[in-house]
C-alpha positions as CSV (number, residue, x, y, z in Angstrom):
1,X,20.9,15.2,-25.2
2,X,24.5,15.0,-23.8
3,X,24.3,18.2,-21.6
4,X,21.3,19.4,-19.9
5,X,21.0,22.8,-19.0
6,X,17.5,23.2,-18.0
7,X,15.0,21.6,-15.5
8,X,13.5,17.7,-15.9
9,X,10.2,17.7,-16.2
10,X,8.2,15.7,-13.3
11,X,8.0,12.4,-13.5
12,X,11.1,11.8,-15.4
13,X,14.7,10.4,-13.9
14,X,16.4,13.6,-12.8
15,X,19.4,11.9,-10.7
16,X,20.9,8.3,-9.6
17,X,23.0,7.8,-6.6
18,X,24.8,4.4,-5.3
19,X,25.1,4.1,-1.3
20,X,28.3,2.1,-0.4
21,X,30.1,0.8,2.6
22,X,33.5,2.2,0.9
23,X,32.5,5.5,-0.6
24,X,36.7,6.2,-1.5
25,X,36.7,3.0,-3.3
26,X,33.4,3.4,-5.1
27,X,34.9,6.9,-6.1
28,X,38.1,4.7,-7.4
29,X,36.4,2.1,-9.1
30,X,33.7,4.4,-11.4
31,X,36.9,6.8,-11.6
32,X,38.5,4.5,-13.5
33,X,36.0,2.2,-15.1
34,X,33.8,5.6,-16.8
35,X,36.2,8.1,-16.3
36,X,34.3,10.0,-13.5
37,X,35.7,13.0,-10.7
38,X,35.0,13.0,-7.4
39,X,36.0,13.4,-3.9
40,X,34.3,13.0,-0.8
41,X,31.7,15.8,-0.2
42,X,31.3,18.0,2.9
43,X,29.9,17.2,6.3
44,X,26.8,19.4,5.6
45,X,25.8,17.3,3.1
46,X,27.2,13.6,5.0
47,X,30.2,13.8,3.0
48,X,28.2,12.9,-0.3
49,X,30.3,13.2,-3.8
50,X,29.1,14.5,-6.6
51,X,30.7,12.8,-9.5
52,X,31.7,14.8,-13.1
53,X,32.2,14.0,-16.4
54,X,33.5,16.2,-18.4
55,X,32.9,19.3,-16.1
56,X,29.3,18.4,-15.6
57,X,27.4,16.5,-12.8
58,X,26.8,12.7,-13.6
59,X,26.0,10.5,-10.2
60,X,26.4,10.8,-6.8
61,X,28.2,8.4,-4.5
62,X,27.6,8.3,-0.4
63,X,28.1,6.6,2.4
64,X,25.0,5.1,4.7
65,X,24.2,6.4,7.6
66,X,25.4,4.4,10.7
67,X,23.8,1.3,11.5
68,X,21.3,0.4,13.9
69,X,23.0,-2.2,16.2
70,X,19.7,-4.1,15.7
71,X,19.2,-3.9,12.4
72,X,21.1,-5.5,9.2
73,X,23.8,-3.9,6.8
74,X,21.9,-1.6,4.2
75,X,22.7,-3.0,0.3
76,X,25.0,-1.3,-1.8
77,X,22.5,0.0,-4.1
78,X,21.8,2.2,-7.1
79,X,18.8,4.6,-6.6
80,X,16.9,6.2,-9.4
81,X,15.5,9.9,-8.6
82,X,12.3,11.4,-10.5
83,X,12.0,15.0,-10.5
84,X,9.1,16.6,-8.9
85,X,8.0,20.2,-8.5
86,X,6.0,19.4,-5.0
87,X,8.0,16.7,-2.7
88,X,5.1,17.1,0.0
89,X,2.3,16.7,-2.5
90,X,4.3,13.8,-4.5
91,X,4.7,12.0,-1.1
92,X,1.0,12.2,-0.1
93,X,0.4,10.8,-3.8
94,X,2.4,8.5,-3.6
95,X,0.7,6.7,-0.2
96,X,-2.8,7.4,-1.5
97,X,-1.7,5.0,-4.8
98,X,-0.5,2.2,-2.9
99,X,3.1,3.1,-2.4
100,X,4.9,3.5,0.6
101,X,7.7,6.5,2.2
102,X,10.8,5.3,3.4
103,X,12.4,8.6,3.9
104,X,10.3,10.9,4.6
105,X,10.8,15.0,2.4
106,X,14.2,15.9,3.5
107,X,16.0,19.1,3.1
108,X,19.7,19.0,1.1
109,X,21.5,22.4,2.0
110,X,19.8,24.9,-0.2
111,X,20.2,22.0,-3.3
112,X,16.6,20.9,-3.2
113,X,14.5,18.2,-1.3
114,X,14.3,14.6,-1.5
115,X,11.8,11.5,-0.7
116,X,13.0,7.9,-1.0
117,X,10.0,5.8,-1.3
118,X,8.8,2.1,-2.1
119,X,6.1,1.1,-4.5
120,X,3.6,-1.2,-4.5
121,X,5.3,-4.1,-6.4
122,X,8.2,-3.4,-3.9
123,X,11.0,-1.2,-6.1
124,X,12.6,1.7,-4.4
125,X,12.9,5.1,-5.6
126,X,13.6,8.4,-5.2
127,X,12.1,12.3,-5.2
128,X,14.3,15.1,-6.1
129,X,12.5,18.5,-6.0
130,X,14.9,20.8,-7.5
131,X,16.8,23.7,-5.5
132,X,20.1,25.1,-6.7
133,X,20.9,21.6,-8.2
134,X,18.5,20.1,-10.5
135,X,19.9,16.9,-11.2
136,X,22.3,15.2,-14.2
137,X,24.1,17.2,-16.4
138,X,25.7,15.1,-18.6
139,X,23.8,12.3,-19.8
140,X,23.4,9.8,-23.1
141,X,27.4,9.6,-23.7
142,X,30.0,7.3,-22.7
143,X,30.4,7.3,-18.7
144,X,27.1,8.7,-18.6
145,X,23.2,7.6,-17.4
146,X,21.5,6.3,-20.9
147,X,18.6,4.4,-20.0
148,X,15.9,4.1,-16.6
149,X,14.2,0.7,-16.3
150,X,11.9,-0.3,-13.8
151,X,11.5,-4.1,-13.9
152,X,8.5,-5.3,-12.1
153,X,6.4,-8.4,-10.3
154,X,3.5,-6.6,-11.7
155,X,3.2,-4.8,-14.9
156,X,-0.3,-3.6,-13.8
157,X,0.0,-2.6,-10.6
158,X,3.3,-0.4,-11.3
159,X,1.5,1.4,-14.4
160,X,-1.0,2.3,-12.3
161,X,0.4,3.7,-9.3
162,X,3.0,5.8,-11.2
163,X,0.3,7.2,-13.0
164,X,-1.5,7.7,-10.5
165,X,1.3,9.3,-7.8
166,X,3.3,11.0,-10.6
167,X,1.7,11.5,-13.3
168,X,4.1,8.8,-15.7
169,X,2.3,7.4,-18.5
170,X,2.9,3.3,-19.7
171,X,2.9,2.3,-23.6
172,X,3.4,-0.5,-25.6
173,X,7.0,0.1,-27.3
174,X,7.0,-1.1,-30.5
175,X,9.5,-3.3,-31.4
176,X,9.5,-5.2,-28.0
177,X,7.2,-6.9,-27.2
178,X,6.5,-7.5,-23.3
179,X,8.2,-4.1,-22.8
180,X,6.8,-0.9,-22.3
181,X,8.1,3.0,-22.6
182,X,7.7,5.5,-19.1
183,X,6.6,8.6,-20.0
184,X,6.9,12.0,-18.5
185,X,6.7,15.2,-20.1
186,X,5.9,14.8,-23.5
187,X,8.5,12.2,-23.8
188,X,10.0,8.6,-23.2
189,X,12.2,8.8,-20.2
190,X,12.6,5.0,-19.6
191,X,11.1,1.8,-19.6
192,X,9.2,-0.7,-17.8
193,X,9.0,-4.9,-18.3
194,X,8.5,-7.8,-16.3
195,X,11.2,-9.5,-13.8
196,X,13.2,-12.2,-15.6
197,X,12.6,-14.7,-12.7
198,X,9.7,-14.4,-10.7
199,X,11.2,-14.6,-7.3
200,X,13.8,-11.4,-7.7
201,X,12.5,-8.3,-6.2
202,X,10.9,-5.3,-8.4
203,X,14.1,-2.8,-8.8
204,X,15.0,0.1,-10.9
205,X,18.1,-0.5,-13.2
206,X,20.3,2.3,-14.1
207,X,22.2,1.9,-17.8
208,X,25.3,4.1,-18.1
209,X,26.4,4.4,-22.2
210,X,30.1,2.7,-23.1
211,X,31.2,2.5,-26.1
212,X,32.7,-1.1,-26.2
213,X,30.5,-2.9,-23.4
214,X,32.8,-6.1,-23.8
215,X,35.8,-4.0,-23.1
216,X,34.1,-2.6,-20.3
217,X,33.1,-5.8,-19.0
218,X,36.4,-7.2,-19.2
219,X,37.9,-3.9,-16.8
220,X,35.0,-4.1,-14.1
221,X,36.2,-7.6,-13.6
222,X,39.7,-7.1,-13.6
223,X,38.9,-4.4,-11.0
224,X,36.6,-6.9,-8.7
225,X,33.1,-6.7,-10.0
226,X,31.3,-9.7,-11.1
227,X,29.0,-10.5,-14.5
228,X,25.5,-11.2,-14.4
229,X,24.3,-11.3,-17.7
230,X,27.6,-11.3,-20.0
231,X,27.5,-8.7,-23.3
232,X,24.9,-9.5,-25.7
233,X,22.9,-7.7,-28.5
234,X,19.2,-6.9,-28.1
235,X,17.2,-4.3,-29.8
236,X,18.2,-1.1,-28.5
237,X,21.7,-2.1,-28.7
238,X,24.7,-4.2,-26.9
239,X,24.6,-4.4,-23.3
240,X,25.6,-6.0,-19.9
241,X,24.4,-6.5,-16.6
242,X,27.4,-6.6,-14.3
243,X,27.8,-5.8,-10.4
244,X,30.1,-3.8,-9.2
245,X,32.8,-4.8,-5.9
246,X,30.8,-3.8,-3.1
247,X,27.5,-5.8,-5.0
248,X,25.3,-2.8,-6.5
249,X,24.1,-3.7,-10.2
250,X,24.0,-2.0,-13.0
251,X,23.8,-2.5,-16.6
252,X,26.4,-1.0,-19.4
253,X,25.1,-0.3,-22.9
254,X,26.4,1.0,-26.2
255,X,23.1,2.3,-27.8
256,X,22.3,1.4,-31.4
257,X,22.2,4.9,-33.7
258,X,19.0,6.2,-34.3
259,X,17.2,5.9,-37.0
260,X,17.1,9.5,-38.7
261,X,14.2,11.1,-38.3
């Protein structure tokens, strides 16, 4: 579904955003590498851009706020956004399962309402309760957001809670093993499976769709980023997991074809 015209049904990833030291050379950087528009926002909104492809809405890119004198740099991060139809309830939810808030509901202009929030195997997230703006509108193509995954210290504990807090169902997805589909709305919006090593922290990775990931690697690094997992091809396609300049990661993937139905 390339273009999304309607509301995202709860539970499922409405929205990512990355939070960068340089937002104007963020802006560059995805500019050139997917081909995304954007300009620093206005100061109602803390100058936050929201990026386009094609005409539609495909990521947003911000600045953090400024730092507490006593307190460290925040990372340059992407976060993934699940949509919501009650920010106040979801954030009760989500405490009473374990999890944790962060930010606390926030009004954006007349755009909707957010929550940032920490689960209980320790992977930051976000709540977007739709306004005027209900989240991505271009999704699934080439420059755009393809694929959610929440890689986790616990398989257990994270099924539960985001079951419990927001209503996202955990299967077995067939075909690979060890990995499991999220599911919100009658429908897989992402996936789940265990940390890699042990010792890294429980995170959300955000896939954006290329068509030749090896190309794509080749341009982040000629542009300053840096490879973490080089191209390789896995079951749902070929992919990458590469950080951009400022250190936010991300993976690239060019998505096998479906099978027809």
């Amino acid at each position: 579904m390339p273009e999304v015209t309607g509301s995202y049904p709860p539970g499922a990833p409405c929205w990512v955003d990355l939070m960068v030291p340089d937002q104007r050379a963020a802006l560059d950087f995805y500019g050139t590498l997917f081909g995304w528009r954007g300009e620093i926002g206005p100061s109602e909104i803390g100058g936050y851009s929201v990026c386009t492809l094609n005409g539609g809405a495909v990521a947003g890119i911000l600045a953090p706020p400024p730092p507490d004198p006593e307190g460290s740099a925040l990372p340059s991060v992407w976060t993934v956004y699940l949509a919501t139809d009650d920010a106040e309830g979801a954030e009760r939810a989500i405490t009473d399962a374990g999890g944790s808030i962060l930010m606390p509901v926030t009004d954006i202009v007349d755009l909707g309402r957010m929550v940032v929030a920490l689960d209980p195997t320790g992977a930051v997230f976000g709540l977007w309760q739709a306004g005027e703006f209900s989240g991505a509108q271009v999704v699934e193509e080439p420059g755009a957001v393809v694929w959610h995954e929440l890689d986790t210290s616990d398989i257990v504990v994270a099924s539960a809670f985001y079951r419990a807090a927001l209503s996202v169902e955990t299967t077995p997805m067939e075909g690979a093993e060890g990995y499991y589909s999220l599911n919100a709305g009658g429908r897989v919006v992402g996936g789940m499976g265990a940390l890699e090593s042990p010792g890294d922290p429980s995170h959300w990775l955000v896939y954006f769709a290329v068509d030749d990931p090896d190309a794509t690697v080749d341009a982040l690094v000629r542009a300053g980023g840096t490879v973490l997992e080089p191209p390789y091809d896995m079951v749902a396609g070929r992919m990458a997991v590469v950080r951009d300049p400022q250190g936010a990661v991300f993976a690239v993937l060019r998505p096998n074809p479906m099978n027809p139905a």
